[in-house]
C-alpha positions in Angstrom: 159.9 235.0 143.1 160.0 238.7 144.5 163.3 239.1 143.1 165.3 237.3 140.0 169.0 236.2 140.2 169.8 238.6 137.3 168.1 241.6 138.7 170.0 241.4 141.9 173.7 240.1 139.7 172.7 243.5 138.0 172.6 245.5 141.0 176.0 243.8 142.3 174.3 242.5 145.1 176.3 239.8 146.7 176.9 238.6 150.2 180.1 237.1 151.5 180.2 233.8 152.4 182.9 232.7 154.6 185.2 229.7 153.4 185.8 227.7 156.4 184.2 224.8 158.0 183.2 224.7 161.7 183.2 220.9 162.9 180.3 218.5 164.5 177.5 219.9 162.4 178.1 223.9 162.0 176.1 226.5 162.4 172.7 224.1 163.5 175.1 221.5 165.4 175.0 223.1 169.2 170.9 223.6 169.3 169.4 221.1 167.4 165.9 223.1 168.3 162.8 221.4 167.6 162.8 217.8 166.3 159.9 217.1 163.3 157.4 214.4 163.9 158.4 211.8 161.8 156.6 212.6 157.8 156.5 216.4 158.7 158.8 219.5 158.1 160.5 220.9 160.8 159.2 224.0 161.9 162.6 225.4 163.2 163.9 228.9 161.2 165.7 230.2 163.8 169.4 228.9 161.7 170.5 231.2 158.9 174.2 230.1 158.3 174.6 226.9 157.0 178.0 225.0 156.4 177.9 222.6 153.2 180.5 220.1 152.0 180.7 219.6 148.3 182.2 218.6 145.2 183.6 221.1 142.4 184.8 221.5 139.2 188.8 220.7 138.8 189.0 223.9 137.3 186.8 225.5 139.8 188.2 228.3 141.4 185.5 227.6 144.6 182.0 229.0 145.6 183.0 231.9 148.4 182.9 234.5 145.6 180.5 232.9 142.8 178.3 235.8 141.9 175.6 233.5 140.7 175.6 231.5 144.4 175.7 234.8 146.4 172.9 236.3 145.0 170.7 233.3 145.6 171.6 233.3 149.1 170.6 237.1 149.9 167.4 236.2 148.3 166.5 232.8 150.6 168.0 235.2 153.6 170.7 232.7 154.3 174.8 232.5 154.7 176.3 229.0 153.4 179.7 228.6 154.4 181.0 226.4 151.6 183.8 223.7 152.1 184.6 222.9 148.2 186.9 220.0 146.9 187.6 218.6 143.5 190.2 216.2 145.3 189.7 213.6 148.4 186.3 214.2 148.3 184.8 210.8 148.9 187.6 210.7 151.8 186.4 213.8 153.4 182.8 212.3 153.4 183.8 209.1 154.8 185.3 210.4 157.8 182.7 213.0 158.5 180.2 210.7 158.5 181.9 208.1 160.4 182.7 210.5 162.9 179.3 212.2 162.8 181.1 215.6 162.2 178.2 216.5 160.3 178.2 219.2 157.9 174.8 220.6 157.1 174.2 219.4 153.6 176.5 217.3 151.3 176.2 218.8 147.9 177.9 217.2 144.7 179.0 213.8 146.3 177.2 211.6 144.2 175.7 209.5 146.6 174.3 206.1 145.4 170.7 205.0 146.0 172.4 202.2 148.3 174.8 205.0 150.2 171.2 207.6 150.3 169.1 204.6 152.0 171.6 203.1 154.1 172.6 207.2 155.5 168.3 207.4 155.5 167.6 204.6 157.4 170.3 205.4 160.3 169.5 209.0 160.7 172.4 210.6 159.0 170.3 212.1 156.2 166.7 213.5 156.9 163.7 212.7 154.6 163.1 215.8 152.2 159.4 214.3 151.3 158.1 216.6 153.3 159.5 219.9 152.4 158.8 219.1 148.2 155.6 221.2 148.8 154.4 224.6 147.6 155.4 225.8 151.1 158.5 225.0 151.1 159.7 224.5 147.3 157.2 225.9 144.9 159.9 225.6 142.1 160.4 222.0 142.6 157.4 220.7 143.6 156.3 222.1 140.1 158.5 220.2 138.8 158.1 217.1 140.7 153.8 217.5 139.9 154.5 217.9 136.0 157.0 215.1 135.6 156.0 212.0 138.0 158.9 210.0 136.5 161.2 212.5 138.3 159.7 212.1 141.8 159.8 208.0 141.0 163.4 208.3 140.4 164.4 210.2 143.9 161.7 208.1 145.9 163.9 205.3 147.7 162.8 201.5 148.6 161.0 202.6 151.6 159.1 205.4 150.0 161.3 208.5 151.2 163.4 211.1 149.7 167.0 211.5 151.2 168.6 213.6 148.1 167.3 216.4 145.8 167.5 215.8 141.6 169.7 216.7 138.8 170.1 215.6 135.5 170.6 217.3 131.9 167.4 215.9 129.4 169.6 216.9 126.7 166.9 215.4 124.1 165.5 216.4 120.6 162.4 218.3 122.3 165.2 220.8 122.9 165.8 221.0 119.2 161.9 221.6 118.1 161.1 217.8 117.4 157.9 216.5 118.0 159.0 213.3 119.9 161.8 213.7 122.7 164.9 211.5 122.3 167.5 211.9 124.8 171.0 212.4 123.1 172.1 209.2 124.3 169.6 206.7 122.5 171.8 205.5 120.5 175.9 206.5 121.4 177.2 204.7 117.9 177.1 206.7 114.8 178.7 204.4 111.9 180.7 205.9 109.2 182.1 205.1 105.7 184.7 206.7 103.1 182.3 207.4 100.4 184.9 208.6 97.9 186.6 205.3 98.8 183.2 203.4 97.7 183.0 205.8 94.4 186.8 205.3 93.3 185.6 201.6 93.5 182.1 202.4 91.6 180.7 200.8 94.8 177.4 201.8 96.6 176.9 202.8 99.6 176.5 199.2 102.1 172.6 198.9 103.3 173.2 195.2 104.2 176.1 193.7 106.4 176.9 191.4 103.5 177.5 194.3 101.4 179.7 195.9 103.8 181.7 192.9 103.8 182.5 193.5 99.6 182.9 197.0 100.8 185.2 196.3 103.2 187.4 194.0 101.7 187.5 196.1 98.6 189.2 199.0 100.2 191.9 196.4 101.4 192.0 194.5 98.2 193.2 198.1 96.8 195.0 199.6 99.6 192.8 202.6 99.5 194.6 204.5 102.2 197.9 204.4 99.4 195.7 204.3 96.0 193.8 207.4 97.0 195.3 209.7 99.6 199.0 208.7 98.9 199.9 206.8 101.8 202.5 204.1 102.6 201.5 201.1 100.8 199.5 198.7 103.5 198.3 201.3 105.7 194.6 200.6 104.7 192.9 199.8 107.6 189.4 198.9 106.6 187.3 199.2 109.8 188.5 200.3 113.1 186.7 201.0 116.4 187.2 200.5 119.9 185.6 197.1 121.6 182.7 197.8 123.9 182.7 201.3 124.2 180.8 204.2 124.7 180.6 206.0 121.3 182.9 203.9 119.4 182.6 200.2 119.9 181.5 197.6 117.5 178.1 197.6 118.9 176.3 199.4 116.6 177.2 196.3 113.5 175.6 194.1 115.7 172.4 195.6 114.8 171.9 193.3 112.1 171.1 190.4 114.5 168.4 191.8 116.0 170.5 194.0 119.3 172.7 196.5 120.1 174.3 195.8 123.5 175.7 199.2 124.5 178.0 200.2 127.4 175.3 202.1 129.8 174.3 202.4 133.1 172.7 199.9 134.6 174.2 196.5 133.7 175.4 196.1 130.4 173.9 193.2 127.8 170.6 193.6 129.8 167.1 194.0 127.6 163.9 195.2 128.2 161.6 193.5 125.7 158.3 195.2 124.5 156.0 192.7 126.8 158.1 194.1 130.0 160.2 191.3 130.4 163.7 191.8 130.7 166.2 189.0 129.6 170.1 189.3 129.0 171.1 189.5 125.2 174.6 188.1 126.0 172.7 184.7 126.4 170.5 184.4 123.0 170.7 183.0 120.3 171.0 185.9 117.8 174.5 187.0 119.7 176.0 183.7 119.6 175.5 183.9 116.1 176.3 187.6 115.6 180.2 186.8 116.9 180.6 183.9 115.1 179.6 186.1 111.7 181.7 188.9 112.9 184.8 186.7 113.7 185.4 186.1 109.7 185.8 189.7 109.6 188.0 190.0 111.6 190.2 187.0 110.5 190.1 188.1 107.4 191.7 191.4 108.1 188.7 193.3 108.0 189.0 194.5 111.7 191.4 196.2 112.8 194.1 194.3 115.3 193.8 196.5 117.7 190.3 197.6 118.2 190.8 195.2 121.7 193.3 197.6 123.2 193.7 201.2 121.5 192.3 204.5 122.8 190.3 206.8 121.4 193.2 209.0 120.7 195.1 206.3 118.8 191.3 205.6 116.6 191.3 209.1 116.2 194.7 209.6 115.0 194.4 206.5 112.3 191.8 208.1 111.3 192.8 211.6 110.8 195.7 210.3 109.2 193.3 208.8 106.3 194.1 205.2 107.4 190.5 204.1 108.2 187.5 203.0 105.9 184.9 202.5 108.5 184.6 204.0 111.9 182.1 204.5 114.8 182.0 208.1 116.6 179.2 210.9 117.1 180.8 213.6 114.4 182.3 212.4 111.5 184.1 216.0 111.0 185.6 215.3 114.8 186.8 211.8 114.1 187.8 212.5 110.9 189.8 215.4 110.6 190.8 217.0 107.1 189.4 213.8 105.8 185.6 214.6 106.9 184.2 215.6 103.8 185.4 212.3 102.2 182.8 210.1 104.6 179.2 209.6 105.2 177.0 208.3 108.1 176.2 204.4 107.2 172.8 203.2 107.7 171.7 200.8 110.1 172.5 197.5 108.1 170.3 194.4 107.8 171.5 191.2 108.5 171.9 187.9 107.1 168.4 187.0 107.7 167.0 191.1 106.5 166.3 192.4 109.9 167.5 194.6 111.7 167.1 196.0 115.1 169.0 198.9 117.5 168.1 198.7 121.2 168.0 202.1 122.3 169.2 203.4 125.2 168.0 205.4 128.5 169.1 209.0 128.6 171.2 210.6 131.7 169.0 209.5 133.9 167.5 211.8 136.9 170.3 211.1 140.1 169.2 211.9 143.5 172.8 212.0 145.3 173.5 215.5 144.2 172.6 217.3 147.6 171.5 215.8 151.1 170.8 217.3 154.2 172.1 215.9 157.7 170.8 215.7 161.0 172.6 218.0 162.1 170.6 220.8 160.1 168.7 223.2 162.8 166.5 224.6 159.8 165.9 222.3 156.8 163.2 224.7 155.0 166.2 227.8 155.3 168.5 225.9 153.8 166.2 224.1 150.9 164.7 227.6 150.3 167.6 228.3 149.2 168.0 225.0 146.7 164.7 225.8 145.7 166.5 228.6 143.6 168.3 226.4 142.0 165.8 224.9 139.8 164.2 228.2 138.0 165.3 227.9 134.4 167.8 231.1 134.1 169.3 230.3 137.5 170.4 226.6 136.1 171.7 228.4 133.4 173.9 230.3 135.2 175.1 227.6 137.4 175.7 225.3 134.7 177.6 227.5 132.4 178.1 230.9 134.3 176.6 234.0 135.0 174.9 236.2 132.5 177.9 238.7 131.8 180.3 236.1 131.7 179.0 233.2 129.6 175.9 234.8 128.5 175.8 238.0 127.0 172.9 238.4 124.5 169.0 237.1 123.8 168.0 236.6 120.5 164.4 237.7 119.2 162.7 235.0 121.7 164.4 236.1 124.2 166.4 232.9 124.5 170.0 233.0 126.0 172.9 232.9 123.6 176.2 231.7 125.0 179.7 232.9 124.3 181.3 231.8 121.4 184.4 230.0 120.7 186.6 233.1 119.4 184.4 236.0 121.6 185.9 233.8 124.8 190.0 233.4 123.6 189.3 237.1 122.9 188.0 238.7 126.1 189.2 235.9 128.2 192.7 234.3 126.8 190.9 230.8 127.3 188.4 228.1 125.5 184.7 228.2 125.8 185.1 224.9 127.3 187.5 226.1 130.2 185.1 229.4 130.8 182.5 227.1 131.8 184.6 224.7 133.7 185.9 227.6 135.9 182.4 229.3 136.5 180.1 225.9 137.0 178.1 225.1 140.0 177.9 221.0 141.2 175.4 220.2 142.7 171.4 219.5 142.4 170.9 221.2 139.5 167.6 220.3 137.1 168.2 220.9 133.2 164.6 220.1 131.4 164.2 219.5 127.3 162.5 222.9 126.9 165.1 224.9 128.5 166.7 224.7 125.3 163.8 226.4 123.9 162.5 228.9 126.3 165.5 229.8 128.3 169.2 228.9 126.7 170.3 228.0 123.7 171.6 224.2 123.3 175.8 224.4 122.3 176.2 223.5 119.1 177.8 220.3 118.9 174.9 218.7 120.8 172.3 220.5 118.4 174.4 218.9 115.6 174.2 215.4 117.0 170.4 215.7 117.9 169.5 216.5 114.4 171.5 213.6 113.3 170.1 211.5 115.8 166.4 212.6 115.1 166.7 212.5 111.2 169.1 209.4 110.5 169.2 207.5 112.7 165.8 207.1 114.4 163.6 206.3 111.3 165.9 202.8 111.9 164.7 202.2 115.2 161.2 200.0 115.3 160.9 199.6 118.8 162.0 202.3 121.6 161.3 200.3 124.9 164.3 200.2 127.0 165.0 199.7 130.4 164.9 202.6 132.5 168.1 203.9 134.0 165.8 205.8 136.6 164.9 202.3 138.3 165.2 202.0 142.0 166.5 199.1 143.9 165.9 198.1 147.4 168.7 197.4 150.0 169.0 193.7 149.2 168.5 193.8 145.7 171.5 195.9 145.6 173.6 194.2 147.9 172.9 191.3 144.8 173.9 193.8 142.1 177.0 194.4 143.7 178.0 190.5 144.3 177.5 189.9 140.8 177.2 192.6 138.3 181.1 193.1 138.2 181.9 189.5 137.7 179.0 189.3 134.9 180.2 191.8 133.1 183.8 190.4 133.1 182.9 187.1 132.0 180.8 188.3 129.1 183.2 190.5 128.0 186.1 188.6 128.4 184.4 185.6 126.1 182.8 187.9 123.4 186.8 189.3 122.6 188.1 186.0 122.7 185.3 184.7 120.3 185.4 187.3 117.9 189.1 187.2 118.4 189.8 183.3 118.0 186.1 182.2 116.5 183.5 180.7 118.3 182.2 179.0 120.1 181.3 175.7 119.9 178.2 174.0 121.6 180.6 172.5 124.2 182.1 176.7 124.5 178.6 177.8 124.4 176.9 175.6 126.9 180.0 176.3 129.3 179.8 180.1 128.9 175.8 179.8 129.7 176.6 177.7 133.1 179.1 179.7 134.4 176.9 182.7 134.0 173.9 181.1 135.6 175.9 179.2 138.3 179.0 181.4 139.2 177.8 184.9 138.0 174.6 185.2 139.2 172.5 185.9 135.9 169.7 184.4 137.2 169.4 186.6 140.5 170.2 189.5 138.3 167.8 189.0 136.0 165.0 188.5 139.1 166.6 191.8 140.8 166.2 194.3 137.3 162.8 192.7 136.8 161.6 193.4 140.0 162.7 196.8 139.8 161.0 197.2 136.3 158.2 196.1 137.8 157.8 198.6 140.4 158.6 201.3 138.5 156.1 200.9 136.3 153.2 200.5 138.1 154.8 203.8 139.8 154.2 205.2 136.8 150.7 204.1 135.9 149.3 205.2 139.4 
């Protein structure tokens, strides 16, 4: 790069970029100049101005003035007329594109694998395969060369490329740890009132069986009255959420042999270490994980409502010193002014001794974060210009804000140190949080594990739960196979996904809170359940459609 974002933000260098959109394709729409032999870059650089429609921040106060974007655009030599939305976005899309009143790009839609092949295929969106060169985007095609698992993710059923990456690989390589786990391996972190357990002269649980005396100790004794004064019967011995993302249930069920998190691809769905995958809600070990739970929760143990609160109503039970057991990522978060009473629990071992957490996929690496049209005159102008986007400190900037604003000192290393907390009420008369909100960039942007280390400093809440995640919770884990979110699906594999997944889901759910609920079920229950799955929720064509998948994506990865 000739010249860095920072050196020419320094220099106040900015160009203006108007905020209106001209119809049927903008700047490249009247002249569509040379046409690229199918496989090769267009050679066209005549078009300089390019309209874009995109996706922003609800906070966002739009992208005609962003310092950061202005500054990239007088380096690539280019104009982008920017038509921002945070509302009626997927509207706008849908009628532009069903009109063919191309824009030049879409940036920050979020455009599905299906909607990217389907938009591919007809012509709407051009193939960016072969512009990820050198030539055309040294940065990426860096990128692309040193992680092939990236490239695999973006790379569509026919073998093209219709959108450009993002993702965050917010992971413990960003922390200094030798192996890289994504912050999302495992979303439950259990909890327990250790000053509860010492009133009693009780240890802490390292088996589900002795979280059961544990359990029904603290209710026995009404510890929420006996030791923090409240009304008698308030005790509420374990409460969480059912099914969800960081505080479900899901992490007890460990002691059966699974953890079937929410995530995103299809939920209950395993990837075994011989690279078979299978659904857990079917086996064995689950229909005997809710029948042991169920006596929990009939005796009381559960709390009532863990099938319909909110977060907000778990977090206010628990602040108010109600709760003996809980599920969340930061006990001192969940907890309140109670925090320093509780400690993480272990992962517990069942009846049988075993235990076993299914880990999870991170983010994942989306390719729906910026497509370019037909319409586009000049494709390698306009991805020139992307191409900034992925060097480290420009990221930086776009995710967070610009250096001056977010940013504001190195440390010895020469690492990026954001804005605290206080430093941004003070100078600003508004949260970190809301800074950031009001200065970020959507759109393709490529956040890798090391950044953390060469280039910005991780926030601190996420340092926090990486070392947590790294140094408790791992050392449970004995397998970390799991079924890649990156997987890519063909057209008719999808068009399966979507006549089933939703109804699966349903049914599964639907059953597992009635059972654990009600008790159950019964072999008559049990062989019901497992025949309406196979015969009215497709589990069987599911199961073919994620296998095949898996299946392609790794020998993608082992060429």
């Amino acid at each position: 790069m000739k010249k860095t974002v920072k050196m020419l933000l320094c220099s106040a260098l900015a160009v203006s970029m108007a905020a209106s959109l001209t119809a049927c394709g903008g700047s490249g729409s009247s002249d569509t100049g040379e046409t690229a032999a199918p496989g090769e870059a267009n050679a066209d650089t005549s078009q300089t101005t390019f309209d874009i429609i995109g996706g922003m921040s609800a906070l966002s106060k739009g992208y005609q003035d962003n310092t950061v974007l202005n500054a990239m655009a007088e380096e690539a030599g280019v104009t982008i007329n920017w038509n921002t939305m945070s509302d009626s976005l997927a509207e706008q899309v849908n009628i532009r594109i069903a009109g063919q009143e191309l824009p030049d790009a879409f940036s920050a839609v979020g455009f599905s694998n299906y909607d990217l092949t389907r938009y591919g295929e007809d012509g709407t969106f051009i193939d960016l395969t072969p512009y990820l060169t050198e030539e055309y985007m040294p940065n990426l095609a860096k990128i692309l060369e040193e992680h092939p698992n990236i490239k695999s993710a973006i790379t569509m059923s026919d073998g093209k490329i219709y959108g450009l990456p993002a993702a965050e690989q917010m992971g413990t390589a960003g922390i200094g740890k030798d192996e890289d786990y994504s912050i999302y391996t495992i979303p439950q972190f259990s909890m327990i009132n250790k000053a509860w357990l010492d009133d009693l002269g009780l240890e802490v649980p390292t088996t589900l069986d002795e979280l059961h005396t544990a359990l029904k100790a603290f209710k026995d004794n009404d510890m929420s009255a006996k030791y923090y004064g409240n009304d008698p019967g308030t005790t509420i011995p374990m409460s969480t959420g059912f099914d969800q993302w960081c505080w479900g249930q899901n992490i007890f069920y460990a002691g059966f042999g699974f953890t079937n998190w929410p995530n995103d691809v299809i939920n209950d769905l395993r990837l075994n270490d011989d690279g078979k995958v299978d659904f857990v809600c079917a086996s064995d070990e689950y229909r005997n994980a809710i029948t042991y739970f169920h006596d929990w929760y009939a005796e009381g143990l559960m709390d009532v409502e863990m099938f319909s609160q909110s977060d907000t109503q778990l977090m206010s039970k628990c602040q108010q010193g109600y709760v003996g057991v809980s599920t969340w990522w930061y006990i001192e978060e969940l907890m309140g002014d109670y925090a320093k009473d509780y400690v993480f629990l272990p992962i517990l071992d069942g009846p049988d001794g075993t235990h076993n957490v299914t880990v999870r996929t991170g983010g994942g690496t989306n390719s729906g974060q910026l497509s370019i049209t037909s319409a586009c005159k000049s494709p390698a102008n306009l991805l020139k210009f992307f191409d900034l986007w992925y060097e480290p400190e420009n990221v930086m900037q776009l995710q967070y804000g610009p250096i001056g604003v977010y940013f504001n000192e190195q440390d010895e290393n020469g690492v990026w140190l954001s804005i605290t907390e206080e430093e941004s009420q003070a100078k600003y008369n508004k949260g970190a949080g809301e800074l950031k909100g009001e200065n970020e960039v959507q759109g393709p942007k490529l956040i890798l594990s090391d950044y953390y280390s060469t280039t910005f400093k991780m926030e601190d809440r996420a340092i926090e739960r990486l070392t947590d995640l790294y140094d408790f919770w791992m050392p449970y884990v004995s397998s970390t196979t799991t079924y890649p979110v990156d997987c890519v699906y063909t057209k008719d594999e999808l068009d399966t996904i979507d006549m089933y997944k939703s109804d699966f889901e349903s049914i599964v759910a639907e059953n597992e809170g009635l059972w654990l609920r009600d008790g159950g079920p019964d072999d008559a229950a049990w062989q019901t359940y497992l025949d309406t799955l196979n015969n009215n929720c497709g589990m069987g064509e599911l199961q073919a459609v994620y296998q095949a998948a898996y299946d392609r994506y790794a020998a993608a990865q082992a060429e």
